[in-house]
N, C-alpha and C positions, 0 to 999 in steps of 0.2 A: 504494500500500500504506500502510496505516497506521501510523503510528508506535507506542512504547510510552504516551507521554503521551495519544494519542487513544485508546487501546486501554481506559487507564485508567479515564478520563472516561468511555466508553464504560459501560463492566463496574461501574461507582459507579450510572449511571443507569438501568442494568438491576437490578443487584441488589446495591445497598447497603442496601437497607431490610430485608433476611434477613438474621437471624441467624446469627451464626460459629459460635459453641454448639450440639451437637448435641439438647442436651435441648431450649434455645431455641428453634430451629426448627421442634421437632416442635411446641410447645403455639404459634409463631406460624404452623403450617400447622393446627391446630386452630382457632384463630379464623380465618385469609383461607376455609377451604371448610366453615365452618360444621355440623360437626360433630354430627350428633343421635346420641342412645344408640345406634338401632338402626344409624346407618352405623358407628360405633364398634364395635361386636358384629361385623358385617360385616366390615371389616378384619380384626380377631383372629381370625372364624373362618377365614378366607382364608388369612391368613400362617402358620396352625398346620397347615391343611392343605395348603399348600405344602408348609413343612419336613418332611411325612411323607410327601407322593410324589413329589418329586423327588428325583433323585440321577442318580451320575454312574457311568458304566460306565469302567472303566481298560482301556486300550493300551500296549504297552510297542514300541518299534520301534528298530532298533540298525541305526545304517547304520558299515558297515567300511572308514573312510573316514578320512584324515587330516582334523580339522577346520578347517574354511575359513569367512573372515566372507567378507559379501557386498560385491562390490567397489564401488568409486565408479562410480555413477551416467553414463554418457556421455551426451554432445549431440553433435546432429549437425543441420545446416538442410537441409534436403529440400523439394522438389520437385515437379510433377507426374510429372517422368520419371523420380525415383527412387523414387515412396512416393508412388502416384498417389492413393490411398484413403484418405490420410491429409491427403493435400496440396491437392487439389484446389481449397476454399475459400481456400487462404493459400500463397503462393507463397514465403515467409519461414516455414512451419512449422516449430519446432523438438522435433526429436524427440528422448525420454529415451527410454534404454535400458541392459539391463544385459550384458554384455557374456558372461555365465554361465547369465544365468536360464534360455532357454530349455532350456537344455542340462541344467541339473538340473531342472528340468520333466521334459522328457521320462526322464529317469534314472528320477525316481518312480513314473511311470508305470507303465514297462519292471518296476520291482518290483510292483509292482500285479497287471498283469496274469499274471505268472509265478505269481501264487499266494505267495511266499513272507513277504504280508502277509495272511497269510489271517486277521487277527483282525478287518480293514477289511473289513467285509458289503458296507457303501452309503456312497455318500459322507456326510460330517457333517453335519449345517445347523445343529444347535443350539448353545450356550454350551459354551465350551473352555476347558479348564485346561491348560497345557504348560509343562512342565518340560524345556528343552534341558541336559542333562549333555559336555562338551564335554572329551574326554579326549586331551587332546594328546602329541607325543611327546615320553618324557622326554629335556634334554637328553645327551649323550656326554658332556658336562665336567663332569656328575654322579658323585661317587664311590660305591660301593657305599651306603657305608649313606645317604645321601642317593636313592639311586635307589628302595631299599626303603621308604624315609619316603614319598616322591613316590607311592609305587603307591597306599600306603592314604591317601594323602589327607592329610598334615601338610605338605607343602610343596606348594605352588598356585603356578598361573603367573603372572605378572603383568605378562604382554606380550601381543603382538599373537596371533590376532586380537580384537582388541574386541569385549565382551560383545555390545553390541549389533547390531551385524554377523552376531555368530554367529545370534543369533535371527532378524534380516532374513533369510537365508541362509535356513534350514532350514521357516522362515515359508511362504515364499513357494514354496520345491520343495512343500507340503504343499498352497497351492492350485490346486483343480481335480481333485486327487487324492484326497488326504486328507478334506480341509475344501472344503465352497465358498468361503470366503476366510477371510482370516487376520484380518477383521474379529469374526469369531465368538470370539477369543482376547478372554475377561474377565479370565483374570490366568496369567501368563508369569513367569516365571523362567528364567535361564539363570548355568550353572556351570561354570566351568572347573577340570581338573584335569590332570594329568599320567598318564601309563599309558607301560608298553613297548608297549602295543597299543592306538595310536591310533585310537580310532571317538568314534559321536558318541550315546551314549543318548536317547534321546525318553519321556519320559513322557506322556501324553496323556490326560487325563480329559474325556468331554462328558456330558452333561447328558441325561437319559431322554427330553425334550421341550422345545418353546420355550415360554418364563414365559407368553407370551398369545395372542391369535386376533391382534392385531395384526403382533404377529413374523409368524406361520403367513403371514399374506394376504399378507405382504409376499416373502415365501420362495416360496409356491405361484404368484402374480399374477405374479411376476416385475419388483415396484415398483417393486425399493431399486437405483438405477445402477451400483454396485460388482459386484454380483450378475448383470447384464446377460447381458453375452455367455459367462458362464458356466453360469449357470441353463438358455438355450436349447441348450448342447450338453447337460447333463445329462439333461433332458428327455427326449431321445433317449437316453442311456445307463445312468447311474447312477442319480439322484435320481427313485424311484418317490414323484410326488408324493400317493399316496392311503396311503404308510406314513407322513409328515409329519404330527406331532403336537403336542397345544399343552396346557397347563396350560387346563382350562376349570372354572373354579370349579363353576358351574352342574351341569355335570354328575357332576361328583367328589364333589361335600358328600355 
């Protein structure tokens, strides 16, 4: 593995010669690809017609649930005889695992199926915004008007579980469910708060279509390795690959 001094060195000889400045950059990617009026036109009319047919449809989903981060990580060295499918090449394979996941997997699911997500049509594929709201219970050694401050939000936790946890946590019950993976998250947030009635709010916004044909090929083809063995059960279930859409300039202007 590399160290941070190679890492450096490394990241200076890739791209030290771009600019840190956002306006710099743009006029030193104007001269490296050579920019004629009519590609310039091009651009503008793209990115203006992007910004008027994209957008994001809103989800809201509440699970009543006391909130939980996602636990540490286990290893375990396995086997042919334990974990033959996994082992087979490497008699020393070390398997990570999470000691919960599957279990809230399948939780999601079980709500899925029951219908009582019925704002979930199909599963997701394209660009995610989510917002985890994470409503814990208020402490007992709270007194009245500290408990009341706590409901609406002037007093905040500031203990366990960790932000980031909570969003690993709720992440990951969302793939294969919700989302085909939790790779499609362009920007996350998560909140913690205090409540008498412990759950865990979900905001969820995606995106009408993927930005390009490139996404689409790599979503429908089954390209991108994260996607793998997920796409192939989809296939069969949820992800009607001929509703799979893409931003196509070409045909939109």
């Amino acid at each position: 593995m590399k160290n941070r001094k190679q890492k450096f060195y490394e990241y200076e000889e890739k791209y030290g010669n771009i600019p840190e400045d956002f306006q710099e950059r743009l006029e030193w990617m104007y001269d490296k690809y050579k920019l004629t009026p009519a590609k310039q036109q091009e651009i503008l009319d793209k990115r203006n017609l992007m910004m008027n047919t994209l957008d994001f449809v809103d989800i809201k989903v509440v699970l009543f649930e006391e909130p939980e981060g996602s636990p540490r990580p286990r290893f375990r060295i396995v086997n042919r005889y334990n974990l033959a499918n996994m082992a087979m090449a490497n008699s020393q394979f070390v398997h990570v695992y999470s000691i919960t996941g599957k279990e809230d997997n399948v939780f999601m699911k079980r709500l899925l199926d029951s219908g009582e997500l019925n704002q979930v049509q199909q599963m997701l594929y394209t660009p995610c915004d989510v917002e985890f709201n994470a409503f814990v219970k208020t402490p007992t050694s709270f007194n009245t008007v500290d408990t009341f401050l706590a409901e609406i939000g002037l007093i905040r936790p500031t203990n366990k579980p960790d932000w980031d946890n909570i969003g690993k946590k709720y992440s990951d019950m969302f793939n294969s469910n919700i989302w085909l993976d939790d790779t499609l998250v362009i920007d996350g947030t998560v909140r913690k708060y205090y409540s008498i009635k412990p759950r865990v709010e979900v905001h969820l916004k995606y995106m009408n279509m993927l930005y390009n044909r490139t996404q689409y090929t790599s979503t429908v083809n089954n390209n991108r390795t994260q996607y793998t063995s997920t796409v192939n059960k989809l296939n069969k279930q949820d992800l009607d690959s001929s509703n799979v859409t893409y931003f196509d300039f070409n045909k939109l202007k």
